[in-house]
Backbone bond lengths (Angstrom), bond angles and torsions (degrees), N, CA, C in turn:
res aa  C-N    CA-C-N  psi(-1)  N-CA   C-N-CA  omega(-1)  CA-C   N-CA-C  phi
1 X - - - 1.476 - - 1.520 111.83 -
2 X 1.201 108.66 -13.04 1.793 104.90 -174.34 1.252 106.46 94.84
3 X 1.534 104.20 -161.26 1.736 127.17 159.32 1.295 106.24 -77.01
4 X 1.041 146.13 -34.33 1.275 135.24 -142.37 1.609 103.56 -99.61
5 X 1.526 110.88 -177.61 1.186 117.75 166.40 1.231 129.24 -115.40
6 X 1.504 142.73 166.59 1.163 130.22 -170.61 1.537 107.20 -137.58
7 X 1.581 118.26 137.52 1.407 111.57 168.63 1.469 96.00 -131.78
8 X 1.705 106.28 149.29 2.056 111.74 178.02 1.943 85.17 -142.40
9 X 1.472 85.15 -173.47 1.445 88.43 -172.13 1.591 76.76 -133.87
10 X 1.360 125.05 139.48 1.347 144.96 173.11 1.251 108.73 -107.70
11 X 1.339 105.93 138.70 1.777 132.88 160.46 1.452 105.91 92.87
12 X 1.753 105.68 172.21 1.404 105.33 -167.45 1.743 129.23 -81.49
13 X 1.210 109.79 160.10 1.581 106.69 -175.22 1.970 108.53 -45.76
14 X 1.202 110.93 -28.85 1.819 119.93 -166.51 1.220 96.51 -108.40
15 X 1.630 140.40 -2.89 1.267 123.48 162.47 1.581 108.84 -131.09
16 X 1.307 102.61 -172.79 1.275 128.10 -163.25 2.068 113.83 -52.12
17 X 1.112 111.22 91.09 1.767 126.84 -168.36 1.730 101.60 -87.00
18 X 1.618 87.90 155.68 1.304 105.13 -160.65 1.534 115.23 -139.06
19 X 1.385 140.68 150.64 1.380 128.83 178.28 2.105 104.03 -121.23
20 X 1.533 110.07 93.38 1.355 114.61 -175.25 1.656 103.63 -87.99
21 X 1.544 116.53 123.59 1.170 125.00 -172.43 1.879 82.46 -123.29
22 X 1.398 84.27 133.05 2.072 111.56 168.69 1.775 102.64 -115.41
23 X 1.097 102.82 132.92 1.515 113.75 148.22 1.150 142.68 -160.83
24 X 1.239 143.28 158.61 1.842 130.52 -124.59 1.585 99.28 -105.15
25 X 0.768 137.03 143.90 1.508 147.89 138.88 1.031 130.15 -51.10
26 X 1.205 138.86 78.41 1.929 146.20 -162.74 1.272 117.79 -88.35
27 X 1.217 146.01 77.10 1.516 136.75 167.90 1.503 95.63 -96.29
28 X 1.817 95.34 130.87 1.491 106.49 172.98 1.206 122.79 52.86
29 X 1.444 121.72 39.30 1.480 138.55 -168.17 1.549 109.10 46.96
30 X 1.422 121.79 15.43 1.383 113.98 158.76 1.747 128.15 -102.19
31 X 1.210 96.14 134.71 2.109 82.48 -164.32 1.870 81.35 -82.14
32 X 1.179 99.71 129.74 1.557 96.78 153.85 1.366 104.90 -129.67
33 X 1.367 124.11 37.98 1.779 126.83 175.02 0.862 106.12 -154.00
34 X 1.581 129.00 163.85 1.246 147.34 135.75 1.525 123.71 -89.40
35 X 1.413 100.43 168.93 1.857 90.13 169.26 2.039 76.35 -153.13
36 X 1.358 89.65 142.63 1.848 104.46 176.82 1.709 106.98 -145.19
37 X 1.551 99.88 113.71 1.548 110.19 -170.79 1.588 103.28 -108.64
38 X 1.408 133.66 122.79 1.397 133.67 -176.32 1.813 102.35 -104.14
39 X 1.533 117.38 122.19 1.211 103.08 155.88 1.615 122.28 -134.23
40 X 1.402 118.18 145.74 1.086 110.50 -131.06 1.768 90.03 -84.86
41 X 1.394 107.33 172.73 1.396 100.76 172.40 1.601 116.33 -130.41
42 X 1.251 116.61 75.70 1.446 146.98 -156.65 1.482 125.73 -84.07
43 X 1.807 118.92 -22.15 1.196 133.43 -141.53 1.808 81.92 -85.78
44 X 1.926 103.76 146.82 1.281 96.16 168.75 1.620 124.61 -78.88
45 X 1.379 115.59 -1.15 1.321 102.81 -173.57 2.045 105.68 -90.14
46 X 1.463 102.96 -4.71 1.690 107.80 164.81 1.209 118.27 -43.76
47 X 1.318 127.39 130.01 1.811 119.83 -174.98 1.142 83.70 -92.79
48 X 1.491 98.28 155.07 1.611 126.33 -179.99 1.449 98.46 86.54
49 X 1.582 153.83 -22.31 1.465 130.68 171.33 1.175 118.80 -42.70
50 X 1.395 123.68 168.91 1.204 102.95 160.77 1.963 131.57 -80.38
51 X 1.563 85.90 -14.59 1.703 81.44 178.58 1.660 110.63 -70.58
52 X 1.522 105.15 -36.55 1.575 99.24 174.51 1.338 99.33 -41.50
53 X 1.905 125.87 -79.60 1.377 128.88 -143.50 1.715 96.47 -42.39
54 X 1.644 109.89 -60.94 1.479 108.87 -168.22 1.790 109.50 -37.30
55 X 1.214 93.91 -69.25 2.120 88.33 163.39 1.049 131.16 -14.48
56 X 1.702 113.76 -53.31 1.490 101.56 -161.20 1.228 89.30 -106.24
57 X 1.499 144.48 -20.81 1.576 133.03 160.59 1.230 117.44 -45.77
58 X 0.847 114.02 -71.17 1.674 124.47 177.62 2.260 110.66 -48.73
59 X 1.434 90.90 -34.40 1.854 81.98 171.10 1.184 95.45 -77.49
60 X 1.319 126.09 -56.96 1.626 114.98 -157.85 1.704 99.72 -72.47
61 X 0.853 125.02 -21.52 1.994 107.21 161.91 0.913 120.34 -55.00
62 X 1.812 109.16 -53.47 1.526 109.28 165.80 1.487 130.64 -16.14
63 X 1.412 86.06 -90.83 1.670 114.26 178.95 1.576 112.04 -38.69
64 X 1.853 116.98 -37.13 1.239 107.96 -176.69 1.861 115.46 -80.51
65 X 1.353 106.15 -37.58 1.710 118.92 166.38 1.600 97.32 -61.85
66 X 0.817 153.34 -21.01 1.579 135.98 -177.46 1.187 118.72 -112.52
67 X 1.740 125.88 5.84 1.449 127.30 149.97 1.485 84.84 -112.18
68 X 1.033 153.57 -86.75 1.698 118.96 -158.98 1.371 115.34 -26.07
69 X 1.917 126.12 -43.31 1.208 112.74 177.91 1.430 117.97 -60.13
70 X 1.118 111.55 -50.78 1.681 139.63 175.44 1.746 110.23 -34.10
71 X 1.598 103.87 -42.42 1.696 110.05 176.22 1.241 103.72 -101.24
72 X 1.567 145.84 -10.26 1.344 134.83 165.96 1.460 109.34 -89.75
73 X 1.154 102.80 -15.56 1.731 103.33 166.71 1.424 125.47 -71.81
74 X 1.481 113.70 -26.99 1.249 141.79 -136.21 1.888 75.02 -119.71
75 X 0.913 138.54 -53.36 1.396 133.49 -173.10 0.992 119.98 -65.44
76 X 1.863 110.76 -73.55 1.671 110.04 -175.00 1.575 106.93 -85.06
77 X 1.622 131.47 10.19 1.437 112.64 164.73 1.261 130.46 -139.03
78 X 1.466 119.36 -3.09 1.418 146.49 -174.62 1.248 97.61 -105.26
79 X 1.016 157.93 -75.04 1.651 154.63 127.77 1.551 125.67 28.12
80 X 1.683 92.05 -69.77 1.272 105.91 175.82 1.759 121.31 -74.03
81 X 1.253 83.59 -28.63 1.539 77.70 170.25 1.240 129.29 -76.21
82 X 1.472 112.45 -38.66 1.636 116.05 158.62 1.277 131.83 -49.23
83 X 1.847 109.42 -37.87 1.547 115.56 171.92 1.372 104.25 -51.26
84 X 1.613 124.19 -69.74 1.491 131.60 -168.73 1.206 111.21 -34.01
85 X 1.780 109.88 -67.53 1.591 125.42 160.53 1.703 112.63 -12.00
86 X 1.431 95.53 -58.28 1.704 86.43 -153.21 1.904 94.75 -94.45
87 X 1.106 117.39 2.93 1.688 123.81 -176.14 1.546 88.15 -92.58
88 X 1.584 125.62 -63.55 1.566 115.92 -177.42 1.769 114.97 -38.44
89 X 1.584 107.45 -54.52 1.167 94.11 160.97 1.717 153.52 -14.62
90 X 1.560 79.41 -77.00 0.944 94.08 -179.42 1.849 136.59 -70.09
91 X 1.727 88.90 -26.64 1.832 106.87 157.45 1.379 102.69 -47.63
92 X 1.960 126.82 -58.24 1.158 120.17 -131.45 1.748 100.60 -94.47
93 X 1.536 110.59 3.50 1.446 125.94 178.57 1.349 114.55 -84.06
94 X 2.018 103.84 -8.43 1.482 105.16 -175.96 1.908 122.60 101.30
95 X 1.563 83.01 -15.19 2.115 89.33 159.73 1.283 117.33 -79.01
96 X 1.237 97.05 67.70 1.877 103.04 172.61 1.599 99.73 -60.14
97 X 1.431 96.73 162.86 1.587 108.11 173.52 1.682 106.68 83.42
98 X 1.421 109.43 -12.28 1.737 110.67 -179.60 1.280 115.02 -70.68
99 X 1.562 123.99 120.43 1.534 115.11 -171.32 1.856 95.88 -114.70
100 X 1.354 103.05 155.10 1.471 120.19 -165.33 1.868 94.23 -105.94
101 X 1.543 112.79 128.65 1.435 125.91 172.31 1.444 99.16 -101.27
102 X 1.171 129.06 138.02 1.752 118.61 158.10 1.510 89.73 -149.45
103 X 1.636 117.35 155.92 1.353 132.64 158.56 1.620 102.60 -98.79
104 X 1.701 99.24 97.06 2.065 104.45 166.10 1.463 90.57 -143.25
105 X 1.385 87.77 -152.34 1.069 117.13 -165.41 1.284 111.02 -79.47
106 X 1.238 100.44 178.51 2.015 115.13 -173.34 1.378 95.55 -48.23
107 X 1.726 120.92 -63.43 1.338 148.19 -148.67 1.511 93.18 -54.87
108 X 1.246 92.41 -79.93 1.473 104.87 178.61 1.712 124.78 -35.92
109 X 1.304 120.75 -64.18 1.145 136.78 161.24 1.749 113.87 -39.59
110 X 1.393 108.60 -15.20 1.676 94.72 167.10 1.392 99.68 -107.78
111 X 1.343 129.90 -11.27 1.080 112.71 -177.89 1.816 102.41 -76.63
112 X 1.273 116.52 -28.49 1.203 107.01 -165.86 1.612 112.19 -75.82
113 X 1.507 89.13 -21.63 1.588 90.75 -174.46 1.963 107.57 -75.67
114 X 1.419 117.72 -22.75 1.251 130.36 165.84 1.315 112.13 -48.93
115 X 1.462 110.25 -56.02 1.402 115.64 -173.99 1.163 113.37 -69.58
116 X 1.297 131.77 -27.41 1.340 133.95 178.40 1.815 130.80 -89.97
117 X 1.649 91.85 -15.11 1.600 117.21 148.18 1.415 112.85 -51.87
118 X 1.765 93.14 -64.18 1.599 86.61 172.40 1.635 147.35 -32.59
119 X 1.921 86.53 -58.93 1.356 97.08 -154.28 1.739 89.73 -82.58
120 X 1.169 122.06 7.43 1.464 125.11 -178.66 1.761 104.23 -75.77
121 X 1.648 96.13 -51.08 1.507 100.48 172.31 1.331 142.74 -88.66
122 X 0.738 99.70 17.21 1.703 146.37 -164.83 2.116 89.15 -98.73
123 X 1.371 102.61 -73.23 1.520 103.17 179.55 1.398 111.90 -79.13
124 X 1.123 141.51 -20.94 1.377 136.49 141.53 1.615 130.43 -21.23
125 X 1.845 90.23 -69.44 0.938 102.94 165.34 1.740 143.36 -37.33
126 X 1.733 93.50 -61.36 1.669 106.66 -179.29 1.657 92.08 -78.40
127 X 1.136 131.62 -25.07 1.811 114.82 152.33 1.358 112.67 -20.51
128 X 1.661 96.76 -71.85 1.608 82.59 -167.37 1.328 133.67 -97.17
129 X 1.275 98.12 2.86 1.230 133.22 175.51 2.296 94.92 -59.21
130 X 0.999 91.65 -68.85 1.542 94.68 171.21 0.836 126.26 -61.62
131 X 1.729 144.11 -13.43 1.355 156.32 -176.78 1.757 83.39 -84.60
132 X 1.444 119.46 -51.12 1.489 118.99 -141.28 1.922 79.47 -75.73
133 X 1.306 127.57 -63.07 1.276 110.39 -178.24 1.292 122.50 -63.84
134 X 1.212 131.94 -10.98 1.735 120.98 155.34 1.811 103.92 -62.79
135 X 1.471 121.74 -39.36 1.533 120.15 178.25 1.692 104.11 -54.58
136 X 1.183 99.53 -45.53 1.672 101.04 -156.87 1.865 93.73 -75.95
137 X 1.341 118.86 -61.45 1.584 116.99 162.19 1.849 104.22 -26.88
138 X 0.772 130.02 -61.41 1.751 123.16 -141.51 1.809 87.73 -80.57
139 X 1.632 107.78 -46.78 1.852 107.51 167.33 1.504 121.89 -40.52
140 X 1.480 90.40 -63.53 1.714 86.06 174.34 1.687 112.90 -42.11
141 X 1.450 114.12 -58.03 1.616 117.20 -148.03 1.899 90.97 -66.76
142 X 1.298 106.20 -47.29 1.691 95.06 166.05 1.924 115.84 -50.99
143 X 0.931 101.34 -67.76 1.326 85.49 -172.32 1.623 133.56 -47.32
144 X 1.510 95.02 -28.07 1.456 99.73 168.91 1.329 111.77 -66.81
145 X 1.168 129.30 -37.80 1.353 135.15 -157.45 1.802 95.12 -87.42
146 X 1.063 109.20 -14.13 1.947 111.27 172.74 1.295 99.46 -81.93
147 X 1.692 107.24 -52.83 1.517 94.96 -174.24 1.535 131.19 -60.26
148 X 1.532 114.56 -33.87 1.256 124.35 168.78 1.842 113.53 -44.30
149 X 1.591 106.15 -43.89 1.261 111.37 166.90 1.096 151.48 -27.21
150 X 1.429 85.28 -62.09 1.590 119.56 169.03 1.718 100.09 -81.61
151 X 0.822 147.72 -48.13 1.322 135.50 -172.70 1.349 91.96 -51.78
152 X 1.848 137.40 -71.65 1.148 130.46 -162.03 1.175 113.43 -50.86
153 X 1.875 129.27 -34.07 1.038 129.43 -132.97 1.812 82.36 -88.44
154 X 1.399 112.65 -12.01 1.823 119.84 -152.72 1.627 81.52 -96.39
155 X 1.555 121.45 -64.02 0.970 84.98 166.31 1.239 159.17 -149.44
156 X 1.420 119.95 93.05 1.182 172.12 148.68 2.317 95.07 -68.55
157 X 0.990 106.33 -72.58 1.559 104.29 166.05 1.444 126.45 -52.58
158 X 1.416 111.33 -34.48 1.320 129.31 -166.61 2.022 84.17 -80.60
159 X 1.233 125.67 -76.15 1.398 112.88 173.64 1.148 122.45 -27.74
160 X 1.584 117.71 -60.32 1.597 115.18 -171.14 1.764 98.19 -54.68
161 X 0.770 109.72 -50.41 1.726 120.66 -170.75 1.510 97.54 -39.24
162 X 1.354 135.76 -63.21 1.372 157.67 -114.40 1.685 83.82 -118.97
163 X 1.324 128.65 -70.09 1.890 129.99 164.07 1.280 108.89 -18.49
164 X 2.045 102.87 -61.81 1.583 99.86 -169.09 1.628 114.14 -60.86
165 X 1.329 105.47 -29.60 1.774 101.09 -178.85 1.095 123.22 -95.30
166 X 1.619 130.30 3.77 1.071 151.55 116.74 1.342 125.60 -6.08
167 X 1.564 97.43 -73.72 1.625 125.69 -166.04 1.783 87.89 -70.70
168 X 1.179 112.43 -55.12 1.524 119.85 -153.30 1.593 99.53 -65.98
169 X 1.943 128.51 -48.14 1.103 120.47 -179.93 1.456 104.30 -79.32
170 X 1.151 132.74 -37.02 1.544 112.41 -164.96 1.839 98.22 -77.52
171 X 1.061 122.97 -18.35 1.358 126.47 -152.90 2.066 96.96 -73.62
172 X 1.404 102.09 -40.77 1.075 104.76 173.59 1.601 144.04 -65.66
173 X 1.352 109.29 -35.70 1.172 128.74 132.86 1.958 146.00 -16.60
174 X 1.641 70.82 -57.31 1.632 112.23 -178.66 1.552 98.43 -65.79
175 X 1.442 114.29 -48.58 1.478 115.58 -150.76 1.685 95.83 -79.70
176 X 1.104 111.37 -32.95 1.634 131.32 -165.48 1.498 104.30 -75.50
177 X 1.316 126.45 -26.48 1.336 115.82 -167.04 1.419 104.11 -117.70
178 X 1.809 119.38 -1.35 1.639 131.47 168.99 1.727 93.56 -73.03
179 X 1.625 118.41 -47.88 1.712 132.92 -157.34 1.528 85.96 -64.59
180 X 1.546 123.94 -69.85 1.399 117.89 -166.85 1.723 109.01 -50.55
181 X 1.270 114.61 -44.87 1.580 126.04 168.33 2.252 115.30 -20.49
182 X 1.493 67.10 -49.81 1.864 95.58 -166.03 1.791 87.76 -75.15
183 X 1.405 119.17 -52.55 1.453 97.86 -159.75 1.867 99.74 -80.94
184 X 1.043 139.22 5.24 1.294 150.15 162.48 1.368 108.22 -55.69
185 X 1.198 105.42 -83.49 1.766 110.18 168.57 0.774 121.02 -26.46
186 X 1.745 122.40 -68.63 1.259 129.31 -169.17 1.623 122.70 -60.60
187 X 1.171 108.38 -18.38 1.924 126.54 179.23 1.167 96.12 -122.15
188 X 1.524 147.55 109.81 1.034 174.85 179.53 1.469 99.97 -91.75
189 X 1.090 126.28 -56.91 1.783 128.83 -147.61 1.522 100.94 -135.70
190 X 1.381 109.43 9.58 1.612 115.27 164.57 1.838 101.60 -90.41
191 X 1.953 117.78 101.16 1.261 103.39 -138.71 1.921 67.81 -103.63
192 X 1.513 146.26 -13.64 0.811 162.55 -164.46 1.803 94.72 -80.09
193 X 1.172 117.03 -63.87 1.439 120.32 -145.40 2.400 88.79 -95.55
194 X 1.639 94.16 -11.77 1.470 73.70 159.85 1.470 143.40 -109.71
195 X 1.775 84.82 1.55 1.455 110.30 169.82 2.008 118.32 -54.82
196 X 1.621 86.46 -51.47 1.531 119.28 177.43 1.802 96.49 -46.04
197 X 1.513 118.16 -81.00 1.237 119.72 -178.83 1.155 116.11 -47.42
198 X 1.544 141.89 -45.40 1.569 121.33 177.97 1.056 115.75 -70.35
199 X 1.415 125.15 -12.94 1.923 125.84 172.43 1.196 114.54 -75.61
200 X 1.802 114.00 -19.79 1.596 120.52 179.37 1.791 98.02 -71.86
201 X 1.693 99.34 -54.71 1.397 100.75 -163.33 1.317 123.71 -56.64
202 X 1.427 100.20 -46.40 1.394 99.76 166.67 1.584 129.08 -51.01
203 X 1.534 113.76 -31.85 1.882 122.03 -171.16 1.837 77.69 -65.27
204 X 1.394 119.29 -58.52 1.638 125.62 -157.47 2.135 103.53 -58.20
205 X 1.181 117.11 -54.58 1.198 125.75 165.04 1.861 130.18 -50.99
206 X 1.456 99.61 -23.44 1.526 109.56 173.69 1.737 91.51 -91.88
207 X 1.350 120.55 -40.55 1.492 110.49 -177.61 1.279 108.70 -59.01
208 X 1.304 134.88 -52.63 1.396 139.39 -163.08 1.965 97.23 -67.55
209 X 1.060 102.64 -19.83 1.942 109.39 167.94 1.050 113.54 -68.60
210 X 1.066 122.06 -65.28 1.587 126.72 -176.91 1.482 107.80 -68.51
211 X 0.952 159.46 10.43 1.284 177.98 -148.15 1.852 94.62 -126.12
212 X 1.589 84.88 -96.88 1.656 92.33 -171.67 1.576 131.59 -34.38
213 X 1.908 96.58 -33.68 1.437 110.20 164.49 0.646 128.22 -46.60
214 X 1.416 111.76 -49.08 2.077 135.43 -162.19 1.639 75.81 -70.11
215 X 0.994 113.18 -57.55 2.299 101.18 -152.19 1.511 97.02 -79.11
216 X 1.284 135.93 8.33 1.276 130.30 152.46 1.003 113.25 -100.13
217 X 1.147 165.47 -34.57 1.537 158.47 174.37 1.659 82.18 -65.41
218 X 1.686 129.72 -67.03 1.279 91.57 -160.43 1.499 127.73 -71.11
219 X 1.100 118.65 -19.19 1.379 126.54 162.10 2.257 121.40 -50.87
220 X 1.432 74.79 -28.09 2.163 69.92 166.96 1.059 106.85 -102.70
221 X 1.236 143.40 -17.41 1.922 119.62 155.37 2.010 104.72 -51.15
């Protein structure tokens, strides 16, 4: 070995390591000895033991199984629930016909397909729902347009009605004050019997007044 001394570290990185120190024996500047002290290097916090490796294998598995869980959690159920979330929405805002996509599970995946049954019939629905009030709109505008009909057609009847009693009261009148007319002529110098007839005609001529009045006042309401 010389004068000098020597230190190495023995054994492998995955097993059991060691720190071997040599040093010489000198009498009279001659080494005729050695001396060799081994101590072991055992402690678990030594990198490279094996309890260290198990440590940091087992953390770093950890850490890698609990963000893969963390992002497959985050995919097929955190995801999906937000899609549905924001698809219910959006049905209940009145976007019928909106269908919901998600990548989950079975469970999930029928619910979405439920919801999207829905919102399918949902726009179906106010389809015909709007056809039925264009039906009921186009009924009304007919019916009004019947009723107007019939109002004219009433009166249009209501006149003829009102003409005939017209014709019938003034007509009478009429005939009565042409007859006195006739006996006028015919008596010239009967100054008595023509006094008589213009007092008739006139009572018959104020009647045929009050008549025409009456069917004009009711005619301006």
């Amino acid at each position: 070995f010389g004068r000098k001394s020597d230190a190495r570290i023995e054994g492998s990185v995955w097993g059991n390591r060691a720190v071997q120190v040599t040093a010489p024996v000198t009498v009279r500047d001659v080494s005729s000895a050695a001396l060799r002290a081994t101590l072991p290097l055992a402690a678990p916090s030594v990198y490279g033991s094996p309890s260290g490796f198990t440590l940091a294998y087992t953390t770093s598995t950890g850490v890698l199984i609990a963000v893969f869980g963390f992002s497959l959690f985050r995919r097929r159920l955190i995801r999906p629930i937000a899609a549905v979330r924001e698809g219910t929405r959006r049905i209940a805002d009145g976007e019928f016909g909106h269908q919901v996509e998600v990548d989950a599970a079975r469970e999930f995946q029928a619910l979405c397909d439920a919801l999207n049954t829905m919102s399918t019939d949902l726009e179906q629905f106010r389809g015909r729902a709007a056809e039925q009030v264009e039906d009921l709109r186009q009924a009304n505008v007919e019916l009004q347009e019947t009723q107007s009909a019939l109002v004219r057609s009433e009166r249009l009847a209501g006149v003829g009605r009102v003409a005939a009693g017209l014709a019938h009261e003034v007509g009478n009148p009429l005939s009565a004050v042409l007859g006195y007319l006739e006996f006028l002529e015919q008596s010239p110098g009967d100054s008595e019997l023509q006094s008589d007839l213009l007092g008739r005609s006139r009572l018959e001529l104020e009647r045929i007044h009050r008549i025409i009045r009456a069917l004009l006042d009711y005619a301006r309401q």
